[in-house]
ZALUMTI-980132 format. One record per residue (C-alpha): x, y, z; residue number from 1. Coordinates in pm, whole numbers. Each point is the difference from the previous one (the first is absolute). Layout:
<sites>
+--------+--------+--------+------+
!     xx !     yy !     zz ! segu !
+--------+--------+--------+------+
!      X !      Y !      Z !  NUM !
...
+--------+--------+--------+------+
</sites>
This chain:
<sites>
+--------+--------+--------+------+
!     xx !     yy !     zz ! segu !
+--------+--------+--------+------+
!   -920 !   -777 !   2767 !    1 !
!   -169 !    297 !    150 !    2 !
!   -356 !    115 !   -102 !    3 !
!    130 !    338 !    -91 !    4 !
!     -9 !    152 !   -341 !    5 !
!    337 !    147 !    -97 !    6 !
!   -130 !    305 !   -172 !    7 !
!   -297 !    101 !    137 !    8 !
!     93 !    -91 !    346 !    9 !
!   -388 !   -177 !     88 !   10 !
!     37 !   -261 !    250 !   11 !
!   -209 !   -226 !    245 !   12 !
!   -297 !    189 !    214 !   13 !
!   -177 !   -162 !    260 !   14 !
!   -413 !     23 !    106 !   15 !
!   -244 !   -195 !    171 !   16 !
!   -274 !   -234 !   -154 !   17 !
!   -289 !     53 !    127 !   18 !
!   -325 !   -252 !     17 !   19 !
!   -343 !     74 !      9 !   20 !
!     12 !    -32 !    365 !   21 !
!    222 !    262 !     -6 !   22 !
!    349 !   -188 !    138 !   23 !
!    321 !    114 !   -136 !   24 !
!    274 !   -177 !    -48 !   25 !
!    340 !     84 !   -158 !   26 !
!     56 !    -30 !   -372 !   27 !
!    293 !    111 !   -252 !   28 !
!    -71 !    152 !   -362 !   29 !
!    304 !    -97 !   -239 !   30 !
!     61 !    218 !   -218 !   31 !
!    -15 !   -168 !   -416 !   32 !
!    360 !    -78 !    -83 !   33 !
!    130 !    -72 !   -338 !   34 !
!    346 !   -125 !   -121 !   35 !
!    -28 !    200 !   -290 !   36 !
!    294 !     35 !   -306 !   37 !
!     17 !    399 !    -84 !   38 !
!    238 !     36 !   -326 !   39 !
!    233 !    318 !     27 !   40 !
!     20 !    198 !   -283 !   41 !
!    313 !    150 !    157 !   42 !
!    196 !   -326 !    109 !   43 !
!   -172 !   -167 !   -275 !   44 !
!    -74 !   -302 !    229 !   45 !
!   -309 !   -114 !    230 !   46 !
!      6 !     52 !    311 !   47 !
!   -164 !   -261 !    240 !   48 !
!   -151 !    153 !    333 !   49 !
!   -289 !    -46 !    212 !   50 !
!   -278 !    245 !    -23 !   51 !
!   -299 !     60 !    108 !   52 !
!   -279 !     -5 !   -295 !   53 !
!   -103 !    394 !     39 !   54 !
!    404 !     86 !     10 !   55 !
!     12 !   -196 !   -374 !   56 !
!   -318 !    205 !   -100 !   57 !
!    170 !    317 !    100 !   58 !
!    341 !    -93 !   -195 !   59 !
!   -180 !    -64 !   -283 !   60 !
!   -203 !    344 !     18 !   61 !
!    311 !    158 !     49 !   62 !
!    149 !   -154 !   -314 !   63 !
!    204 !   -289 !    126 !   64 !
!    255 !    -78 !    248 !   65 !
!    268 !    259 !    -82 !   66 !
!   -244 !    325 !    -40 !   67 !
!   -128 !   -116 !    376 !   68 !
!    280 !    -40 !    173 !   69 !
!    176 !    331 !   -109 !   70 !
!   -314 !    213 !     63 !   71 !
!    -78 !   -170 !    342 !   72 !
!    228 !    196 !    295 !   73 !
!    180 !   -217 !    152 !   74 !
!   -186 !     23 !    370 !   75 !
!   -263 !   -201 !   -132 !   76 !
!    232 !   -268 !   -167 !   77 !
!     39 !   -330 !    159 !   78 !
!    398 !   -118 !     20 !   79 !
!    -12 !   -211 !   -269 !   80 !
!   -168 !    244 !   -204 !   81 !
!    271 !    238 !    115 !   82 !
!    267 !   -216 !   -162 !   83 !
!   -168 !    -74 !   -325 !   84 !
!    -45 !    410 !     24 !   85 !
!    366 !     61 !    -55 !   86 !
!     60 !   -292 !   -175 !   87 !
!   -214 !    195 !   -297 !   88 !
!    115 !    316 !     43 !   89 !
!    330 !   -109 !    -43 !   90 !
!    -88 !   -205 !   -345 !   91 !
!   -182 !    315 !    -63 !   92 !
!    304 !    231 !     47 !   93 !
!    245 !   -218 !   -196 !   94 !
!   -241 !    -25 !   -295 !   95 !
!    -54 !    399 !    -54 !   96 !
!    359 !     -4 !     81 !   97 !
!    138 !   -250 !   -260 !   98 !
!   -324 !    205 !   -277 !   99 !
!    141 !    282 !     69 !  100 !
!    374 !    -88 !    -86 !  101 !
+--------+--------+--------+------+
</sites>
């Protein structure tokens, strides 16, 4: 499982611990992952992914899952984000389109 969120795209950096003596050595910061259960308004359905804890906090500002993910451009979308992208838009597209009719 990699240590990248899908969304936000925050991943693994790397630093030095340093003593009072002043050695370094190496040391990683992971980044706080979540398996977190998002319901879609749109698919009516949660959605399980792996997020980081400031990419929830920024869904849920941006008033859940589906407002998110159609205002974020897709350059700063992970893959799986990508899929889950379309995935609502096309729900989306068939629901105005069925309302509509």
């Amino acid at each position: 499982m990699a240590r990248r969120c899908a969304f936000t795209g925050k991943g693994v950096q790397t630093g030095n611990n340093v003593s009072h003596a002043n050695n370094r050595t190496r040391r990683r910061f992971l980044p706080n992952m979540q398996d977190a259960a998002l319901y879609s308004e749109v698919l009516r359905k949660a959605v399980r992914v792996r997020l980081t804890t400031r990419a929830i906090r920024t869904i849920e500002h941006n008033g859940g899952i589906d407002a998110f993910l159609l205002s974020t451009p897709n350059s700063k979308l992970g893959q799986d984000a990508l899929v889950l992208k379309r995935a609502i838009a096309k729900a989306s597209a068939k629901r105005e389109a069925t309302a509509a009719a």
